[in-house]
RODO-2510 file (C-alpha; in nm, 4 decimals, decimal comma):
residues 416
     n   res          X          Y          Z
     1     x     0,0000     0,0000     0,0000
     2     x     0,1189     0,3811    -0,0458
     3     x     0,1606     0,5707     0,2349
     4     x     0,0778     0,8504     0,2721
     5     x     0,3584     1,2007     0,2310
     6     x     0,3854     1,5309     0,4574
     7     x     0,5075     1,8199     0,4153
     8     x     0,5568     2,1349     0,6646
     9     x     0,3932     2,4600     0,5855
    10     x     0,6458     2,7225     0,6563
    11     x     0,3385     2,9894     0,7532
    12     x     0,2624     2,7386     1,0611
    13     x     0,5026     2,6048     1,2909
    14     x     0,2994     2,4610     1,5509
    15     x     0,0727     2,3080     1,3221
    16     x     0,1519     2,0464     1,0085
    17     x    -0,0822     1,9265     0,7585
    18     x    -0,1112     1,5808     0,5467
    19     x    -0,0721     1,6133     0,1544
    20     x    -0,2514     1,3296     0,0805
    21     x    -0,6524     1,3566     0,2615
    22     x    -0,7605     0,9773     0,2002
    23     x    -0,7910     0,7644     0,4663
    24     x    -0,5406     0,5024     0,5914
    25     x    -0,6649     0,2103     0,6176
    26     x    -1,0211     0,2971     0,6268
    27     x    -0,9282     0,4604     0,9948
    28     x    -0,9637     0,8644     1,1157
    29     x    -0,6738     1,0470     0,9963
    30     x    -0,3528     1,0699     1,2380
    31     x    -0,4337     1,4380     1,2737
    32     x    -0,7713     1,3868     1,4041
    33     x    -0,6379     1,0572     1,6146
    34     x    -0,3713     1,2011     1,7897
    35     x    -0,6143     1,4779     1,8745
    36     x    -0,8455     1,2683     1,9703
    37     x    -0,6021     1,1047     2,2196
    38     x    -0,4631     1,4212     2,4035
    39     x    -0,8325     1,5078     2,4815
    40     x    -0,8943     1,1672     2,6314
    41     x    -0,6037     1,1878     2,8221
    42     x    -0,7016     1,5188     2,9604
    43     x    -1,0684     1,4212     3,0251
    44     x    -0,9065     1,1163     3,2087
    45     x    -0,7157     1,3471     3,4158
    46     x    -0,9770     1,5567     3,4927
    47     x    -1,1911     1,2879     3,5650
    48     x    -0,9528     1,1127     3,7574
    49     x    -0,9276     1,4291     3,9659
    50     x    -1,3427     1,4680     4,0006
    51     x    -1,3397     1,1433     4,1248
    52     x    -1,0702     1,2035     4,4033
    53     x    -1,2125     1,4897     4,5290
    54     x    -1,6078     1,2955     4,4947
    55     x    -1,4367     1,0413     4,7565
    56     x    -1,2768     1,3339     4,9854
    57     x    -1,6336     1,4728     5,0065
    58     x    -1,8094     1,1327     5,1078
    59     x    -1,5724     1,0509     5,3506
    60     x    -1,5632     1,3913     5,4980
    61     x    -1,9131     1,3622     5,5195
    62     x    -1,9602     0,9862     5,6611
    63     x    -1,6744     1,1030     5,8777
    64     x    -1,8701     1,3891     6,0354
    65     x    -2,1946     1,0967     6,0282
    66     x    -1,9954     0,9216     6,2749
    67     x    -1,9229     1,1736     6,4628
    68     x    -2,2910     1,2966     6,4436
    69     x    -2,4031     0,9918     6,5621
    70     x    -2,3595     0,9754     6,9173
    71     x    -2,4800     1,3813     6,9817
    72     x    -2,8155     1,2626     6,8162
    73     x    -2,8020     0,9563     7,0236
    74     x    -2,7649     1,1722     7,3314
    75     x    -3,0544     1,4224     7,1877
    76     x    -3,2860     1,1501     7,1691
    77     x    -3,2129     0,9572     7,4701
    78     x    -3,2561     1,3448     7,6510
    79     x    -3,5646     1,4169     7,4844
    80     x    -3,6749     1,0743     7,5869
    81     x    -3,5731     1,1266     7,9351
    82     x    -3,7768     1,4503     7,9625
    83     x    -4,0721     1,3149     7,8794
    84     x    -4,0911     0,9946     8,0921
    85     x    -3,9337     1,1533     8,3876
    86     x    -3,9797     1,5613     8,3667
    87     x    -3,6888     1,7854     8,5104
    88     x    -3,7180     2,0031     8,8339
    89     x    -3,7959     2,3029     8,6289
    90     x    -4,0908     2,1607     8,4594
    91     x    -4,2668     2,0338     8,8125
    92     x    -4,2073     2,3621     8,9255
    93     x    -4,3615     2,4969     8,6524
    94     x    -4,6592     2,2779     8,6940
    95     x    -4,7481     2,2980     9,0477
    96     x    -4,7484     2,6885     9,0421
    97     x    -4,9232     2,6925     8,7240
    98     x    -5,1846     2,4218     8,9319
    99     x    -5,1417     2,6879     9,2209
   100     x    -5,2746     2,9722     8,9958
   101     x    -5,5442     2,7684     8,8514
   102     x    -5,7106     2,6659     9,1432
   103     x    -5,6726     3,0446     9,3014
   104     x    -5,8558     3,1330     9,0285
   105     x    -6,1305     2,8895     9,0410
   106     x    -6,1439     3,0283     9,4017
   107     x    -6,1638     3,3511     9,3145
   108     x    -6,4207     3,2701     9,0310
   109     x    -6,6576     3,0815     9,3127
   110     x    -6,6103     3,3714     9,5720
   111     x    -6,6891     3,6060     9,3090
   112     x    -7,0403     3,4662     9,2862
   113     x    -7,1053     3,4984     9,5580
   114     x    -6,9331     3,7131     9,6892
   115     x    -6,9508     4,0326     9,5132
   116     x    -6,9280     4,3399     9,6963
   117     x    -6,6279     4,2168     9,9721
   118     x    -6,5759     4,4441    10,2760
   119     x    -6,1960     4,5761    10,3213
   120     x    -6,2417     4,4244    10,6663
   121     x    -6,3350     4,1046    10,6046
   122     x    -6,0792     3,8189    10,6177
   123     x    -6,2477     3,4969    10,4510
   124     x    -5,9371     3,2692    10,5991
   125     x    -5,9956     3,4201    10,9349
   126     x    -6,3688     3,2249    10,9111
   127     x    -6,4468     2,9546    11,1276
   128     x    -6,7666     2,7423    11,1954
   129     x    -6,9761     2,9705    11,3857
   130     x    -6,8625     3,2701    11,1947
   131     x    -7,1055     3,5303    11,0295
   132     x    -7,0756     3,7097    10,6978
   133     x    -7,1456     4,0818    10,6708
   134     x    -7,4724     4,2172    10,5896
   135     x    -7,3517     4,3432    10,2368
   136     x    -7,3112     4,0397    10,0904
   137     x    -7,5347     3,9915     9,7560
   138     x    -7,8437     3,8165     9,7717
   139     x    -7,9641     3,4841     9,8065
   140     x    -8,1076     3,2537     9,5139
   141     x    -8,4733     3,2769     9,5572
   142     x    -8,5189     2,8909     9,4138
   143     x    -8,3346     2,6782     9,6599
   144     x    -8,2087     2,3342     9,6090
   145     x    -8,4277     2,0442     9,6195
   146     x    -8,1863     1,7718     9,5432
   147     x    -7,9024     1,6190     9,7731
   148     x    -7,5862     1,7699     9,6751
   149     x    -7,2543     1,8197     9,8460
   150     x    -6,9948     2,1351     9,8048
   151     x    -6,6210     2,2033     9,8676
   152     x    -6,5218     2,5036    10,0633
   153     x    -6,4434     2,6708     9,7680
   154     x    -6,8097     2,6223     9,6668
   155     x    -6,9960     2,6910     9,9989
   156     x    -7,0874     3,0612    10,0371
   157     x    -6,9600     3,2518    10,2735
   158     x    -7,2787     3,3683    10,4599
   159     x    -7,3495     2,9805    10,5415
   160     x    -7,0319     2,9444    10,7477
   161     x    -6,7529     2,6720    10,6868
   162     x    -6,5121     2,4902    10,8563
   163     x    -6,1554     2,5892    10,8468
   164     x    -5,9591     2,2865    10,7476
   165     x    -6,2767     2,0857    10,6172
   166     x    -6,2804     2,0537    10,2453
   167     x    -6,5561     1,8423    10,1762
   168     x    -6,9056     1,7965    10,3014
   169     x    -7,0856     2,1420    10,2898
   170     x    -7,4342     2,1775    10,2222
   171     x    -7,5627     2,5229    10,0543
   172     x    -7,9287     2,6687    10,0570
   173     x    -8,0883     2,3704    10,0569
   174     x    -8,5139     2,3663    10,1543
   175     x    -8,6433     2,3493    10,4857
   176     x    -8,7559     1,9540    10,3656
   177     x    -8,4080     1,8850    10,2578
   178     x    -8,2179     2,0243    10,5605
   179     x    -8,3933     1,7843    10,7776
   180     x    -8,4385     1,4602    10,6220
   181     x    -8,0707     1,5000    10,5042
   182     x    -7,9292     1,6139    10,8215
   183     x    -8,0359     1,2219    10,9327
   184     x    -8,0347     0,9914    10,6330
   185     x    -7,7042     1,1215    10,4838
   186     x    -7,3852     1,1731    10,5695
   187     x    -7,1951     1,5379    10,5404
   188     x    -6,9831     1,7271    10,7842
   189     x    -7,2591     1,7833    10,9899
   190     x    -7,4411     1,4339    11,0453
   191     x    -7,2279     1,3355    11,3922
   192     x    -7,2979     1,7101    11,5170
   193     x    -7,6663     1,6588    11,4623
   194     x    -7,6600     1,3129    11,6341
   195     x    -7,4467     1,3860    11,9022
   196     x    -7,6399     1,6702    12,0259
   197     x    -7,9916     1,5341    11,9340
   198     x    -7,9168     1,2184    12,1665
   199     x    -7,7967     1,4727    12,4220
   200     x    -8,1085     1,7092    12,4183
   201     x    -8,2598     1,3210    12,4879
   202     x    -8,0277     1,2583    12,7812
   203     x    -8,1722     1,5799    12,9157
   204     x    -8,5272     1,5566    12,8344
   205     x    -8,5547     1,2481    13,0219
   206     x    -8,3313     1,3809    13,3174
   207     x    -8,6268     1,6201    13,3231
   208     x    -8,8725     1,3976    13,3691
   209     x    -8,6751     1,1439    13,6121
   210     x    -8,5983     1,4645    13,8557
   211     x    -8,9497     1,4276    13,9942
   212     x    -8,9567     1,0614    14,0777
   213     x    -8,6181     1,0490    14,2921
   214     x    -8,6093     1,0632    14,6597
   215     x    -8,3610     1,3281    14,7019
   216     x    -8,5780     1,5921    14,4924
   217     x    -8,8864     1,4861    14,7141
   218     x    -8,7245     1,5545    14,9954
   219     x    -8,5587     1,8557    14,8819
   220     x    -8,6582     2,2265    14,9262
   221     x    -8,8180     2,4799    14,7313
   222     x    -8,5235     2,6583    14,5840
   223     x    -8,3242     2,3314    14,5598
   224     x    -8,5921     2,1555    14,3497
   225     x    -8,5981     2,4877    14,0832
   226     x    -8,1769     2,4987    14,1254
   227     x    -8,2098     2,0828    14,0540
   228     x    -8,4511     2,1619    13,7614
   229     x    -8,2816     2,4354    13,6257
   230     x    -8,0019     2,2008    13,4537
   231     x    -8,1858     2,0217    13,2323
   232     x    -8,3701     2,3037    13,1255
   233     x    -8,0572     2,4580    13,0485
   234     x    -7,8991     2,1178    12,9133
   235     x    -8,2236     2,0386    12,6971
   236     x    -8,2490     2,4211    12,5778
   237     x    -7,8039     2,4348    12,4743
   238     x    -7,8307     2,0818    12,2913
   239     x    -8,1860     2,1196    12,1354
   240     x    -8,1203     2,4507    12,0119
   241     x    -7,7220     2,3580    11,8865
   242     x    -7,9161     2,0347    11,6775
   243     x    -8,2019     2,2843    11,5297
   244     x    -7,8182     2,5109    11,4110
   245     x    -7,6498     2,2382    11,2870
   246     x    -7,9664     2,0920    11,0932
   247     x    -8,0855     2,4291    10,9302
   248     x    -7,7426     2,6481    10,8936
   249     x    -7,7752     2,5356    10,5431
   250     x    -8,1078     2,6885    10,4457
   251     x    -8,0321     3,0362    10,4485
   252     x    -7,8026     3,3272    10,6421
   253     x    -8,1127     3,4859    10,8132
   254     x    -8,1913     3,1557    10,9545
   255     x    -7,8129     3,0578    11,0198
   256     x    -7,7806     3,4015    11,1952
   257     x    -8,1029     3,3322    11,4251
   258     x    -8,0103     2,9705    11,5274
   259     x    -7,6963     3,1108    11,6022
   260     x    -7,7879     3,3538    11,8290
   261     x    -8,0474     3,1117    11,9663
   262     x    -7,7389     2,8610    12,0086
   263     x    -7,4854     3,0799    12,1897
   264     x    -7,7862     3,1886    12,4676
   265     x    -7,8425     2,8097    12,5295
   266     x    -7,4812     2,8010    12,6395
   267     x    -7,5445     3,0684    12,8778
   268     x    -7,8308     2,8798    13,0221
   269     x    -7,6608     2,5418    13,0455
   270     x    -7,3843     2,6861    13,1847
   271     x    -7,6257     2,8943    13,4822
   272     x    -7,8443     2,5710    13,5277
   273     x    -7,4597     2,3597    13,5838
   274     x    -7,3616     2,5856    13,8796
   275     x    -7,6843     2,7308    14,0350
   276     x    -7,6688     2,3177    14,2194
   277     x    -7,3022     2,3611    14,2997
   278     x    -7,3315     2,7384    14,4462
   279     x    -7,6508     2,6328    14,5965
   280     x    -7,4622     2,3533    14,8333
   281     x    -7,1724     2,5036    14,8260
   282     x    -7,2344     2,8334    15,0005
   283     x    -7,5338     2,7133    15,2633
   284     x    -7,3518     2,8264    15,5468
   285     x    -7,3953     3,1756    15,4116
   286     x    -7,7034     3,3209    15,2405
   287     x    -7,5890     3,6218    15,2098
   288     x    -7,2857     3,5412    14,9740
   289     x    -7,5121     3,2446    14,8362
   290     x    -7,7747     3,4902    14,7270
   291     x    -7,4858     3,7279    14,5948
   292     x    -7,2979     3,4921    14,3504
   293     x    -7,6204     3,3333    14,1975
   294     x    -7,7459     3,6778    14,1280
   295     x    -7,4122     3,8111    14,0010
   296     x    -7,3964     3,5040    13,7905
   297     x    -7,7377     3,5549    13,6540
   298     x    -7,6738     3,9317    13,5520
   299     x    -7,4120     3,8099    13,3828
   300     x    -7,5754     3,5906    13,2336
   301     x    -7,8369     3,7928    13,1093
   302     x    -7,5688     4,0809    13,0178
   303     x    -7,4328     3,8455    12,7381
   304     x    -7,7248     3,7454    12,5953
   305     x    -7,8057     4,1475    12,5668
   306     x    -7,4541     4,1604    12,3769
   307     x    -7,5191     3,8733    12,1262
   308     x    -7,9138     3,9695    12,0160
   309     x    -7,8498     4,3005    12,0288
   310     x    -7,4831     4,4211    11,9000
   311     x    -7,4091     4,2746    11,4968
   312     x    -7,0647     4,3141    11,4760
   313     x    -6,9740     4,0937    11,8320
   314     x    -7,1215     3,8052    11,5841
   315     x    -6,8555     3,8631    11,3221
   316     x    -6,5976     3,7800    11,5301
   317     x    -6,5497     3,4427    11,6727
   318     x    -6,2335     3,4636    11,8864
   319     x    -6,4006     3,7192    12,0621
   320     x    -6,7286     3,5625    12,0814
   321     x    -6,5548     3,2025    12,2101
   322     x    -6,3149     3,4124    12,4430
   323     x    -6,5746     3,5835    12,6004
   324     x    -6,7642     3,2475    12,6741
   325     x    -6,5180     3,0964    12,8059
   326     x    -6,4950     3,4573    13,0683
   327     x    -6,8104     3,3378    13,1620
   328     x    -6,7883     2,9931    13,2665
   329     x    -6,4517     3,0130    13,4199
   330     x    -6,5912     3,2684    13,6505
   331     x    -6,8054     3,0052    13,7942
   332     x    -6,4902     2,8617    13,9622
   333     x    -6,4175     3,1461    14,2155
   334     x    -6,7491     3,0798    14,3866
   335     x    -6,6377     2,7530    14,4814
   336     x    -6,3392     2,9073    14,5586
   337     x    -6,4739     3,0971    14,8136
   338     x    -6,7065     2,8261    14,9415
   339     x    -6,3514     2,6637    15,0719
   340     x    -6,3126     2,9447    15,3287
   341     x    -6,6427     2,8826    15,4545
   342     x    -6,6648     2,4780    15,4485
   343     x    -6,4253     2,2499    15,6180
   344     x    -6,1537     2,0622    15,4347
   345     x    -6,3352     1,7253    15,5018
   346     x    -6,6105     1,8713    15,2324
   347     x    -6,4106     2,0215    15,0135
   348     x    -6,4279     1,6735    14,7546
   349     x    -6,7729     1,7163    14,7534
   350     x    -6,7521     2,0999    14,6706
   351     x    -6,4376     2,1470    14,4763
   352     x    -6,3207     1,7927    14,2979
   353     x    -6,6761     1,7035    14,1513
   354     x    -6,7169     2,0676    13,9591
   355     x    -6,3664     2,0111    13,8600
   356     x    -6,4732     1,6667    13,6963
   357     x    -6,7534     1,9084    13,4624
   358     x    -6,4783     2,1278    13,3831
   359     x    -6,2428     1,9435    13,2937
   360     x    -6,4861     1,7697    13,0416
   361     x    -6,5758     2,0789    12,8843
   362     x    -6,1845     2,1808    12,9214
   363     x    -6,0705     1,8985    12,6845
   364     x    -6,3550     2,0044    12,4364
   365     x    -6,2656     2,3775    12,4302
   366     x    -5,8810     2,2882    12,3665
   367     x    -6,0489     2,0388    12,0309
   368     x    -6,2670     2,3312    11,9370
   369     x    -5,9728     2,5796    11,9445
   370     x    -5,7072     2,3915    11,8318
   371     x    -5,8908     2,2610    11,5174
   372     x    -5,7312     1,8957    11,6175
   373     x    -5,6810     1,6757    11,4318
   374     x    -5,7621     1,8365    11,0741
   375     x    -5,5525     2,0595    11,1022
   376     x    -5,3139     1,8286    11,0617
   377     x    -5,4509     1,6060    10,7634
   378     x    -5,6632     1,8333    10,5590
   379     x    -5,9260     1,6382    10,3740
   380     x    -5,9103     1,2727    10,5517
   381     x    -6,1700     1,4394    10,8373
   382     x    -6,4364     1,5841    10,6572
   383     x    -6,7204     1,3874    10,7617
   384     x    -6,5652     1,1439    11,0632
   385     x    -6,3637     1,2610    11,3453
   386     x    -6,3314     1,6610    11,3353
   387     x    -6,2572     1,8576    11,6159
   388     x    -6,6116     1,9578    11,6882
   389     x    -6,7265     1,5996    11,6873
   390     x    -6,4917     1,6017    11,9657
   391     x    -6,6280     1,8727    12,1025
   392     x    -6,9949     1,7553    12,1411
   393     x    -6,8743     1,4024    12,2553
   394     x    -6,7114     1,6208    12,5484
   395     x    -7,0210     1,7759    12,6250
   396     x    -7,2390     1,4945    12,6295
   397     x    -7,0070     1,3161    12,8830
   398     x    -6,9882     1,6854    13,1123
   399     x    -7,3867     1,6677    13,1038
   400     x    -7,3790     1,3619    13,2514
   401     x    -7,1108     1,4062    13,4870
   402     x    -7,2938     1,6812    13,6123
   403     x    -7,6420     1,5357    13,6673
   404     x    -7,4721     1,2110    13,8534
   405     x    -7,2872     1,5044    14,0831
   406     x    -7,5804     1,7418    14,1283
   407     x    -7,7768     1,3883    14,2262
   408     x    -7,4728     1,3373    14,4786
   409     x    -7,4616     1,6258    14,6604
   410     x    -7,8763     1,6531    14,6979
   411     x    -7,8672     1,3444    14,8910
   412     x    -7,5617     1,4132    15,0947
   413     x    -7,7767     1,7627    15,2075
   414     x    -8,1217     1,6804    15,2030
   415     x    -8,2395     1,9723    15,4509
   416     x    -7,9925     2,2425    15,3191
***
């Protein structure tokens, strides 16, 4: 075969061109081929060089993978954490946003009723026997006729609560409903009503006994109406304190009257207790006899002026307590006084068995005042075992203690 010739073009140096343009053996032309292979070798270069830096950037980037893994490990795991078992911050959180949602339901429930609130008017200062001012907005006119229990949050104000009792309340119920569910359900007030309803019983019957003994036969006049006088006294405190605890929840006019019709049959009880023990106590001297009974009755009669006819001593119940208890502790310092008149050989008789009565109603005062034992556990003594339960149990036992001592001391001095 002929190859093919070349010749250089003196115009070009760089460049040289065939002289014959026919293919060799039917192939590109050298010109074209060994153009062809400079630009494969520099797209092999170039792609040579795409491809190293490709496989810098994916192991750069499983590189930082691996090291990604464990912070997102830790990120879950935390988030995880949090929600099963939530940090310090987020209780915190929690109970005072709890703490501002109930103060604002309580807030909400005194509003209604409670809506014009006196600047002197503490609602935590409130106790059982407390009353609400006279400004407070008025009753519903339909009252409830259905059983249904409230929270201290829900009870109004007027209707009185108990300090650390949550549960229990009953609010403007009928006349109907008051009674048949003061005794066939059970609410913060169903021992009070029982305890007291069994004593006014105790006492009724006392009344009617009183007759039939021999010491009141053979007593005298003034010892049969001093012997009588306690369980007037007794039947007229307990009677009256059932008719409060049965009816408080009807309205605040009849709460207010009960209440006042409640406190005076404490004066009474307590007058018809020690008229007996003054009446023994002092017969070796009429005059001073005579002196204390009447001093004790004015008395007497002085606080049942303050409570029907000043408001505001009502409001307060410290005062109200404090000033009964005045009252019957004064009743001591007769007896006192019978020991310089009596020898020490009677001094049991006139001294020891009063003490018995006090202490009784001692024990019950320091339950009532204390607010033991819900004070301690709020909640678990709502309807069982509050301190005024404990209270009327005292009482019951001091009315009995008294009648069996009163009993005593008429047959040790028939002729007195």
């Amino acid at each position: 075969m002929n190859k093919p010739k070349f010749s250089i073009n003196s115009d070009s140096d760089s460049e040289w061109e065939p002289l014959v343009t026919t293919p060799w053996n039917g192939d590109i032309l050298v010109e074209e081929k060994v153009k062809s292979d400079t630009q494969n070798t520099d797209q092999a270069q170039k792609s040579g060089s795409n491809r190293k830096k490709g496989k810098n950037k994916n192991n750069k980037k499983k590189k930082t993978q691996k090291i990604a893994q464990p912070k997102q490990i830790k990120k879950q795991k935390q988030k995880q954490f949090s929600q099963s078992v939530p940090s310090r911050l987020e209780k915190k959180n929690s109970n005072q946003n709890r703490k501002k949602k109930a103060q604002s339901q309580k807030n909400l429930q005194q509003d209604n009723f409670q809506q014009k609130k006196p600047k002197d008017f503490d609602p935590s200062q409130l106790s059982e026997n407390e009353t609400a001012p006279e400004d407070l907005p008025p009753e519903p006119e339909v009252k409830a006729t259905k059983f249904s229990l409230h929270t201290i949050y829900t009870t109004p104000l007027s209707l009185g609560t108990y300090r650390y009792l949550i549960k229990g309340y009953r609010a403007y119920f009928t006349k109907k409903l008051c009674i048949t569910t003061a005794i066939l359900r059970w609410h913060n007030e169903t021992i009070n009503v029982f305890s007291h309803l069994l004593a006014s019983l105790v006492a009724l019957v006392m009344f009617f006994l009183i007759p039939f003994l021999p010491t009141y036969k053979e007593a005298r006049l003034f010892a049969k109406i001093c012997l009588s006088a306690f369980p007037v006294g007794a039947f007229h405190s307990y009677f009256a304190s059932t008719l409060f605890h049965t009816l408080k929840c009807h309205s605040f006019q009849t709460r207010s009257k009960l209440l006042k019709l409640d406190l005076t049959g404490i004066i009474v009880n307590a007058m018809g207790s020690l008229m007996t023990f003054y009446y023994y106590g002092l017969k070796d001297d009429n005059f001073f006899r005579f002196f204390h009974l009447l001093f004790y009755f004015c008395c007497a009669v002085l606080l049942m002026y303050l409570y029907y006819g000043s408001k505001k001593l009502l409001k307060f119940v410290r005062i109200r307590v404090w000033i009964l208890i005045f009252y019957c502790a004064y009743g001591i310092v007769p007896l006192i006084h019978s020991c310089f008149l009596l020898p020490r050989d009677e001094w049991f008789d006139f001294i020891w068995k009063p003490m018995g009565m006090y202490s009784f109603f001692g024990v019950g005062t320091i339950f009532y005042l204390s607010k033991i034992p819900e004070r301690f556990a709020m909640g678990r003594f709502d309807i069982v075992g509050a301190s005024h339960q404990f209270w009327h149990l005292f009482c019951l036992l001091a009315e009995i203690w008294t009648f069996y001592t009163h009993q005593m001391l008429a047959k040790q001095y028939p002729n007195v």
